[in-house]
C-alpha positions in Angstrom: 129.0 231.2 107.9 125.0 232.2 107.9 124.8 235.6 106.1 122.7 238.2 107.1 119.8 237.5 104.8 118.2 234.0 105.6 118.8 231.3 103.1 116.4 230.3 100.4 115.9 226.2 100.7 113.4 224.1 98.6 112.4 221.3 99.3 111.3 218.2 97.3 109.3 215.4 98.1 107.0 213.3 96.3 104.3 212.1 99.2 101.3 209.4 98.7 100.4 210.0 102.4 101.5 211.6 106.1 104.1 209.2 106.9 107.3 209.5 108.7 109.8 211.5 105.9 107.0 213.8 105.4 106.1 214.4 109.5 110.4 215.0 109.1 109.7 217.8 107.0 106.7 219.4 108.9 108.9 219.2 111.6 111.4 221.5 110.3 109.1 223.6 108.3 107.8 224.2 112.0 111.3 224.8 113.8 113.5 226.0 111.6 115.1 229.4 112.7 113.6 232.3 110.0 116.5 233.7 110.7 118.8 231.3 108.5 116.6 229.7 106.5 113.8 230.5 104.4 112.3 226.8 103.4 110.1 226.5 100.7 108.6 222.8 99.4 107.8 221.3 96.4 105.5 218.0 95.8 105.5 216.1 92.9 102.1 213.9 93.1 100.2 211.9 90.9 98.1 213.6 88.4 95.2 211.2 89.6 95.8 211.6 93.0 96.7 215.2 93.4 95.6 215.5 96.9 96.2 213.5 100.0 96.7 213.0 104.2 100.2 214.8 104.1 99.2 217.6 101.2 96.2 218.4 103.2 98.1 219.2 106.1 100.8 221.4 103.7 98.5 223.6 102.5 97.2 224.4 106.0 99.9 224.5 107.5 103.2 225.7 105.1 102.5 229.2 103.3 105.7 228.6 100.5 104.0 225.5 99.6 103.2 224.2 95.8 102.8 221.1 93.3 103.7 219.8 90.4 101.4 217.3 88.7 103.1 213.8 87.5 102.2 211.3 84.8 104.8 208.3 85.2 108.4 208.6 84.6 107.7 209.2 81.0 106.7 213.2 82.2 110.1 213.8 83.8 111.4 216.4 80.9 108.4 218.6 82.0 109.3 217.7 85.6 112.2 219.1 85.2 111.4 222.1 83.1 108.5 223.0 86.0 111.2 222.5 88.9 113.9 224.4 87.1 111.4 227.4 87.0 110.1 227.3 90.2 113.9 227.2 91.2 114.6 230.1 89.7 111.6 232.1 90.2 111.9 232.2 93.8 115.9 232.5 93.6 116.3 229.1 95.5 120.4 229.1 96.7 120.0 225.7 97.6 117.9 222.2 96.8 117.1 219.5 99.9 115.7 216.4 98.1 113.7 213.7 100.4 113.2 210.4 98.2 114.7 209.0 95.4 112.8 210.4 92.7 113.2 214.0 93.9 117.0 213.0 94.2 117.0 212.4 90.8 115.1 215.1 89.7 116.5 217.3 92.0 120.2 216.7 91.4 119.4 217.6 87.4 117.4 220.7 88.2 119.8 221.9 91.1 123.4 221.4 88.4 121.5 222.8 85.3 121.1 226.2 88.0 124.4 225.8 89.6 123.2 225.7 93.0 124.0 222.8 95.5 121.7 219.8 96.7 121.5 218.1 99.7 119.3 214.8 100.5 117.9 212.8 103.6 117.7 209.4 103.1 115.1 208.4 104.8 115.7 204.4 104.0 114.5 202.3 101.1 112.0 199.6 101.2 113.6 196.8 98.4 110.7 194.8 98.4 110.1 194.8 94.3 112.3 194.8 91.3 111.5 197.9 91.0 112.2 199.4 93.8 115.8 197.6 94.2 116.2 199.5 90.3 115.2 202.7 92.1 117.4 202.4 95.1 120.2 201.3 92.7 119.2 204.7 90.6 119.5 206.6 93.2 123.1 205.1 95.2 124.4 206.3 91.6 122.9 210.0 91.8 123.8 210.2 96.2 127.7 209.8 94.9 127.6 213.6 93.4 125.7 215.3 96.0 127.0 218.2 98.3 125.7 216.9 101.4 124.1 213.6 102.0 122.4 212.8 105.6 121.1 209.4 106.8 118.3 208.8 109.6 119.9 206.2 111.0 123.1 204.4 111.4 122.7 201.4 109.3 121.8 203.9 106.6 125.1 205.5 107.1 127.1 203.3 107.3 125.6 201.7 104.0 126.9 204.5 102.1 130.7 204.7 103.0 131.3 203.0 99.6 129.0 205.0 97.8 129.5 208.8 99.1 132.8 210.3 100.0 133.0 210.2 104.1 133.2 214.6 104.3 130.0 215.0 102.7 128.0 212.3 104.4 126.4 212.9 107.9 124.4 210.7 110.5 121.3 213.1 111.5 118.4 211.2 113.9 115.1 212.6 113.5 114.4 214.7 116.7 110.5 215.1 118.4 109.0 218.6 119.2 107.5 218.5 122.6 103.8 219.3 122.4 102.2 218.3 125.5 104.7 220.4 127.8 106.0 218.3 131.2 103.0 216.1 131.4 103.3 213.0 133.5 103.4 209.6 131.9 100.3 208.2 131.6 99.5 206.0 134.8 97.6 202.6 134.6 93.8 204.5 135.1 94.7 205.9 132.0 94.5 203.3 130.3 92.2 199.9 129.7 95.3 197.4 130.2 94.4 195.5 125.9 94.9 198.7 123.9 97.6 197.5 121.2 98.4 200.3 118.6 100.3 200.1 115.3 101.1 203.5 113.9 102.3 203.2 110.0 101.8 202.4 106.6 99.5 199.4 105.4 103.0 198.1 103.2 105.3 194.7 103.1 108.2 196.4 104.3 106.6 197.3 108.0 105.4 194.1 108.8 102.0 194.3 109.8 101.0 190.6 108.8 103.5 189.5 111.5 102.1 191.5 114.2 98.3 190.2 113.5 100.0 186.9 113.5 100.8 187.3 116.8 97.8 188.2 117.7 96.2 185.0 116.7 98.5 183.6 119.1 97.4 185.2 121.8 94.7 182.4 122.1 94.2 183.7 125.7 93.8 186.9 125.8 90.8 187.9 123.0 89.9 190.7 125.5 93.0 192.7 123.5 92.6 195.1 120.5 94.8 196.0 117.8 94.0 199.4 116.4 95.8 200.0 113.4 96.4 203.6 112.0 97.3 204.3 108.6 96.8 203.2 105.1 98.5 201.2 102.6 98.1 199.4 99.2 98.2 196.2 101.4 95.0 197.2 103.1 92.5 194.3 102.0 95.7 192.0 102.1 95.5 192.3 105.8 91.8 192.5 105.8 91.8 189.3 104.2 94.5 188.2 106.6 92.5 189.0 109.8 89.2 187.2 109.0 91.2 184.5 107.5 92.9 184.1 110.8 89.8 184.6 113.2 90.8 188.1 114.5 88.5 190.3 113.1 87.0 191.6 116.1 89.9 192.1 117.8 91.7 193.9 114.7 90.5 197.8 113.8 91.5 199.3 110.3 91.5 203.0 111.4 92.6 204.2 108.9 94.5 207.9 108.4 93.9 209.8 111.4 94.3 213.3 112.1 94.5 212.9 115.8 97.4 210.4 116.6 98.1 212.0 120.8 94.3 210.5 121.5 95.6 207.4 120.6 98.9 207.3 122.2 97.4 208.3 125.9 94.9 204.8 125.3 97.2 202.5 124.3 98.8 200.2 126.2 102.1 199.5 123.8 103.3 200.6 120.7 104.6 197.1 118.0 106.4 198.0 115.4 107.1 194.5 113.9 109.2 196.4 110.5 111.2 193.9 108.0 113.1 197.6 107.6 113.3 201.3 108.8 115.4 204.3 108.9 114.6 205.6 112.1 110.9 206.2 112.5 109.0 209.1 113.4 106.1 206.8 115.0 108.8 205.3 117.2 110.4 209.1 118.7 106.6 210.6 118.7 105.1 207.4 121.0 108.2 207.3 123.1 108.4 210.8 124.3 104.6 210.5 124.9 105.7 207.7 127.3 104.2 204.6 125.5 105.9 201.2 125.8 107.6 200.1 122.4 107.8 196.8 121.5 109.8 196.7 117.8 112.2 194.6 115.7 115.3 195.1 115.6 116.0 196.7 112.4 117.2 200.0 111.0 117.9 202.6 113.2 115.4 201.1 116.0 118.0 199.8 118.1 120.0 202.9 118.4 117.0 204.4 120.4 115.8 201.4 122.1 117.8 199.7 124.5 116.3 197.0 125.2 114.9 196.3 128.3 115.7 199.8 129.3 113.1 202.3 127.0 111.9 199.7 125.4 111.6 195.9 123.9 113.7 194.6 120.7 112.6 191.1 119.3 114.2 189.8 116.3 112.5 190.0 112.8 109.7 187.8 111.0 109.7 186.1 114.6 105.4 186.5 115.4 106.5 183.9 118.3 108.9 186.6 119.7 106.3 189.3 118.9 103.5 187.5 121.1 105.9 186.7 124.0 107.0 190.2 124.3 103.0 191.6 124.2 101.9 189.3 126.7 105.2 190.2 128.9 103.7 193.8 129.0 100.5 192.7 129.9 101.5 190.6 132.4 103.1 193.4 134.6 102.0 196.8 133.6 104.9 198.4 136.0 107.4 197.1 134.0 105.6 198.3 131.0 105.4 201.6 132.7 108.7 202.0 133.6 110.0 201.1 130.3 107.6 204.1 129.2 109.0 206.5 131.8 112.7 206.0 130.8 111.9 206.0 126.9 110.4 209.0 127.3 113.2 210.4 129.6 115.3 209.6 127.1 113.8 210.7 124.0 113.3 214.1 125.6 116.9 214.5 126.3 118.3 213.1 123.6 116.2 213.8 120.8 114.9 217.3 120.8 114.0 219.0 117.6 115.5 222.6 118.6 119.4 221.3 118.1 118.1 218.5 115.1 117.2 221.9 113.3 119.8 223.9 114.3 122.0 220.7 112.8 119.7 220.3 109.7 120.8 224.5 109.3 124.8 224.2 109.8 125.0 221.6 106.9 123.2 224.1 104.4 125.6 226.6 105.1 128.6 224.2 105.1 127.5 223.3 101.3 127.1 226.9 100.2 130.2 227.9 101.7 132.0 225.1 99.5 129.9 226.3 96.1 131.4 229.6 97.1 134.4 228.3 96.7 
């Protein structure tokens, strides 16, 4: 049961950029109730990158907000030490990890203080030896945690033979609703070629498939594909485009701090991912009323039904991806409709209030087991 003084939550994440775990945690640094919880967040970031898209936005924007400076997995004793402090000097009764790095670190710093830890996986992305050693790291750590919640239902269901069933929980993400009961955008709106791709510039999210298909689209070079975001694969794709003859048509955008501009111009969303939990892109273009074209992968066909809110194609198909894009195109009421019941949906189903409100019972349900 939630006592009467709020409860004292840190935490930890270890961003490079704004993507979608770290718009999760903005979103319930933003709606969480004051009156139950009193969040606080740690970053661990590179020492030669201490500041970036999502920490810029932190400072600005979270008041109990600080950093910790990292040097490789070497510097994890002092890691630890530094966490373990900040733990204690703001009397932190509980630890909510994001990532498997601050699940590690996390789950040593929260035991050695005797407090319980909770983490949201958010999904992995095994696309390097090093990574699969990570994720295998980290299924080894998830098995003593107090709570455990996954974004999506693949995710959850992944772990039943890693995490004892009580203390795992499915949890969506959930959208706040910023533009109040405005009307889905009608066709004036927008210029009938606007493609957008919201996302990180990495193998795992499958951009090179989607400028494949737009080489294919040999009839339609009217189109553009404004991609926004950044990535280590950046001059891979750059390469990529000029390479396949799509330069003009392609533009590298970039981290923007503005996303809603871009969601009222375009005509579709593609999100052509290899894998996903269930992203934030996806709920924030949807309830804006943009048509979705995505793979199906991760938790994206739990909230599109295809055909309904939406269109699923299958994986590393750029064949499928180029069908579906010129389907849009080729009747912008479907598209619209699609649009107008994604949104619907979204709305209904998806709301950050309750998410929150979820995201607030588990904290308590951990403590209340500590306590005993």
């Amino acid at each position: 049961m939630p006592s009467a003084v709020p409860l004292r939550v840190l935490h930890l994440n270890t961003p490079t950029a704004l993507a979608g775990a770290e718009r999760v945690i903005l979103n319930y640094f933003e709606h969480h109730d004051p009156a139950k919880a009193t969040p606080h967040l740690l970053s661990f970031v590179n020492l030669s990158r201490p500041d970036n898209s999502f920490t810029s936005v932190a400072e600005r924007t979270i008041t109990r907000f600080s950093k910790i400076l990292m040097n490789g997995f070497i510097d994890i004793p002092r890691q630890l030490r530094e966490t373990v402090l900040v733990i204690r000097s703001l009397r932190i009764e509980l630890v909510h990890s994001h990532g498997y790095r601050c699940d590690i670190l996390g789950f040593m710093a929260a035991r050695q203080v005797g407090i319980p830890i909770i983490s949201t996986v958010h999904g992995w992305t095994p696309v390097s030896r090093s990574l699969r050693c990570y994720e295998y790291l980290d299924r080894l750590f998830l098995r003593r945690f107090d709570r455990i919640i996954c974004v999506s239902r693949p995710l959850y269901e992944g772990l039943y033979d890693v995490v004892p069933q009580e203390r795992l929980f499915f949890v969506p993400n959930a959208v706040a609703r910023h533009d109040g009961d405005a009307p889905v955008p009608e066709a004036g709106d927008r210029d009938g070629r606007t493609i957008l791709y919201v996302g990180r510039l990495s193998p795992e999210k499958g951009l090179d498939l989607l400028l494949r298909a737009c080489a294919l689209l040999t009839e339609r070079r009217d189109i553009r594909l404004l991609l926004l975001g950044d990535g280590p694969c950046r001059e891979e794709y750059e390469r990529l485009v000029r390479e396949l003859g799509v330069a003009e048509q392609v533009l590298f955008l970039g981290h923007q701090s503005d996303v809603d501009s871009f969601y009222r111009r375009a005509d579709m969303l593609i999100l052509p991912s290899r894998t996903e939990g269930l992203p934030m892109t996806l709920l924030e273009a949807m309830s804006r009323g943009v048509p979705i074209i995505a793979t199906r992968v991760g938790g994206m066909p739990d909230l599109i039904r295809d055909g309904e809110t939406g269109i699923l194609v299958s994986p590393e198909d750029p064949v499928a991806l180029k069908d579906a894009i010129l389907r849009l195109l080729a009747d912008p009421s479907e598209a619209r409709a699609l649009g107008a019941r994604g949104r619907s949906m979204v709305r209904q189903e998806y709301a950050v209030g309750p998410w929150a409100r979820r995201i607030e019972s588990l904290y308590f349900g951990a403590i209340s087991e500590t306590i005993k």
